[in-house]
C-alpha positions in Angstrom: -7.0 -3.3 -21.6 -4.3 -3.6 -18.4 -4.3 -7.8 -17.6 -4.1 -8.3 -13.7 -2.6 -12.2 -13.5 -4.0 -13.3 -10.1 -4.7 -16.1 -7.8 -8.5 -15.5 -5.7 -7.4 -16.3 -2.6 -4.0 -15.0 -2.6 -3.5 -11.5 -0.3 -0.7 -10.6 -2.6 -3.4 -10.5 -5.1 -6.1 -9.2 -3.3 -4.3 -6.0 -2.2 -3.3 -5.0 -5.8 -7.8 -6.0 -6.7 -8.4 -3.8 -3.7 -6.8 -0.9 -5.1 -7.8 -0.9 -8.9 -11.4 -1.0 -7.1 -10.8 2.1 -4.9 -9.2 3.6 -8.2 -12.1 2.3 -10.1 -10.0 0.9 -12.3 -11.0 -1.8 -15.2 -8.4 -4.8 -16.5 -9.0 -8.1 -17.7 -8.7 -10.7 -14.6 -6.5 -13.5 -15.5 -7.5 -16.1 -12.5 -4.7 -18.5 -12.3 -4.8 -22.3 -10.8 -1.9 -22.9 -9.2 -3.0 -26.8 -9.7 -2.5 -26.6 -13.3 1.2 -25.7 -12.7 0.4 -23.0 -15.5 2.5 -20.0 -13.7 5.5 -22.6 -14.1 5.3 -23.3 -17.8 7.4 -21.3 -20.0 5.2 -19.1 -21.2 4.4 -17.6 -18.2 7.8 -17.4 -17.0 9.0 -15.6 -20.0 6.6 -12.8 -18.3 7.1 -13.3 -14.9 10.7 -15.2 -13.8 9.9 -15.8 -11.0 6.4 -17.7 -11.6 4.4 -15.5 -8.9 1.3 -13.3 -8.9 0.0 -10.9 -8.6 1.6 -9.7 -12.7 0.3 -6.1 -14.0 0.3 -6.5 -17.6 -0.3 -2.7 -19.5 0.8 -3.5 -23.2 5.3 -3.2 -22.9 5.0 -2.3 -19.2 5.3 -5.3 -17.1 5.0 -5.0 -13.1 5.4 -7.9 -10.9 5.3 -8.2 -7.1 2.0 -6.4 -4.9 4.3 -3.8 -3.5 5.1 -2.9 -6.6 2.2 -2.8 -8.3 0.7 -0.8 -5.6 3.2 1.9 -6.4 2.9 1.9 -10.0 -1.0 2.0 -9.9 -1.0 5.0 -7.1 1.7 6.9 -9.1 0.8 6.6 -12.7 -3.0 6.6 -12.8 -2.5 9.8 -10.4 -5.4 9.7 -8.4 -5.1 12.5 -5.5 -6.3 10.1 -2.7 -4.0 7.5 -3.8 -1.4 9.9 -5.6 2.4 8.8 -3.7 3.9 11.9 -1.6 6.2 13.8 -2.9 7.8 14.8 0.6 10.7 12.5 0.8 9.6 11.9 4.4 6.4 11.4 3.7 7.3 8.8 1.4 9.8 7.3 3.4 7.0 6.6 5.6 4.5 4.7 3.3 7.5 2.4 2.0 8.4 1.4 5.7 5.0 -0.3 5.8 5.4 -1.4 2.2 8.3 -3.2 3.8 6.7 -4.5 6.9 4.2 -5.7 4.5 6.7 -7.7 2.4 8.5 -8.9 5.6 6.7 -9.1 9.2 3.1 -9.5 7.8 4.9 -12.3 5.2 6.7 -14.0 7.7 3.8 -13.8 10.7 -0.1 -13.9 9.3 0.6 -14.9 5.9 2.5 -18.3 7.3 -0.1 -18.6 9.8 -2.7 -18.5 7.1 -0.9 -20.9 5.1 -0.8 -23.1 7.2 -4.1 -23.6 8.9 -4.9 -23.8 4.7 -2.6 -26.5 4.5 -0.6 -25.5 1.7 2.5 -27.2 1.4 5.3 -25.9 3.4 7.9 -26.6 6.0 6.1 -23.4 8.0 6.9 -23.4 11.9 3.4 -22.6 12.7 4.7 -21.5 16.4 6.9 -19.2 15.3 4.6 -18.1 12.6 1.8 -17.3 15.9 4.8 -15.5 17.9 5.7 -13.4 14.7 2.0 -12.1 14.1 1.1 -11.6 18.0 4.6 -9.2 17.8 3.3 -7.4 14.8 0.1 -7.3 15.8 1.1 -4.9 18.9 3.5 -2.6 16.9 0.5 -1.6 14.8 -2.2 -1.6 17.3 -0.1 0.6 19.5 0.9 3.2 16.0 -3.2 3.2 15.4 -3.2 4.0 19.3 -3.2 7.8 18.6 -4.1 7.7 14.4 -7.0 6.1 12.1 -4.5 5.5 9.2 -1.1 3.9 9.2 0.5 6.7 7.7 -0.2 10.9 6.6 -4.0 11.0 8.4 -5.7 9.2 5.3 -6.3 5.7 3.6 -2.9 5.4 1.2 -1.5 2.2 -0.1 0.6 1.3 3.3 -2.8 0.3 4.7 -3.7 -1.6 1.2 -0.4 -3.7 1.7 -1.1 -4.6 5.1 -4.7 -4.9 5.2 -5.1 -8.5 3.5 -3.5 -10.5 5.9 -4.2 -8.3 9.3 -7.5 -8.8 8.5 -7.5 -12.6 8.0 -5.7 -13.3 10.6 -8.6 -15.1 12.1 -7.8 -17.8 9.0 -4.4 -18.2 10.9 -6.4 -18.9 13.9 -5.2 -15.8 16.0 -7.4 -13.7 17.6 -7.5 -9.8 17.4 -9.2 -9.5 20.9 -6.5 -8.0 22.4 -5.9 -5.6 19.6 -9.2 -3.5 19.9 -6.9 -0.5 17.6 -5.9 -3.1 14.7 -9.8 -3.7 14.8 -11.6 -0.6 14.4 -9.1 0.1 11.3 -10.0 -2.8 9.6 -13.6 -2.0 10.0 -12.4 1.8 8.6 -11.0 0.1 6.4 -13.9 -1.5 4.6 -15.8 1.6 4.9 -13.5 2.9 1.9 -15.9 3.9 -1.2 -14.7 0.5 -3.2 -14.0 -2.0 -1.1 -14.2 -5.4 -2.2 -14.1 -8.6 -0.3 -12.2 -11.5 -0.4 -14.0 -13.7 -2.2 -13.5 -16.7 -4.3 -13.6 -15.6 -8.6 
């Protein structure tokens, strides 16, 4: 059975749970404590270099990094909702938000998270707040005139940014002002298989 190495509480990890659920899915959770310094030790680096989760584990194939593993899981378990466009365009446009996801959400609601979790960082909090406000708007004005980020359905460029958009509240910003961003999170968790983020 496919081995998901994962950390409850991480978004990272929680996008890649969120879509094995909608794909229904099964793999054997390995829940790692970051305490233990366990994704540090050598064995787990000979899997992963870079000592990181979320890690797909499918017998030789080996996928680390969400973005990644969103890709892989929509393209080879071939489900048509989740199935990756062919149309270059089309495609083009689910990996720009694959990007934003790995960049502007990173580098805005993630930090912010962070650090109102107090994990250990050098985080500028401020700037962390002005970066998440500023992404905050591009997306609430794209939903402006669409329910779904991209191609008029749920595909993984709304798993990748979901996670931290939606716990941005943990980051201790509000989403009053983007009344858009809200009603597609609630969409959102309408999606047959949505999980929660909850603590394993």
């Amino acid at each position: 059975m496919p081995k998901l190495y994962y950390t409850p509480l991480s978004g990272h990890s929680y996008k890649v749970r969120l879509l094995l659920s909608f794909l229904k899915i099964s793999f054997e959770p390995a829940v790692l404590d970051f305490s233990t310094g366990y994704h540090k030790s050598p064995e787990y680096l000979q899997i992963n270099p870079l000592g990181q989760v979320p890690l797909w584990v499918d017998g030789e194939v080996v996928v680390r990094d969400s973005q990644a593993i969103l890709v892989y899981l929509a393209q080879h378990y071939a489900d048509p909702a989740w199935l990756l466009p062919t149309d270059a365009l089309e495609l083009a446009k689910i990996v720009q938000w694959l990007s934003v996801a790995a960049n502007e959400i990173t580098h805005g609601p993630t930090q912010a998270r962070g650090y109102w979790r107090k994990q250990p960082s050098t985080i500028d909090i401020d700037a962390a707040t002005k970066r998440t406000h500023a992404i905050l708007k591009i997306i609430n004005d794209h939903l402006a005139t669409r329910q779904w980020l991209e191609l008029e359905r749920p595909t993984i460029a709304d798993v990748a940014c979901f996670p931290y958009i939606s716990l941005v509240h943990e980051g201790k910003v509000s989403l009053d002002d983007y009344p858009h961003v809200q009603a597609w999170i609630e969409r959102f968790k309408q999606i047959d298989g949505y999980i929660p983020l909850v603590s394993a």
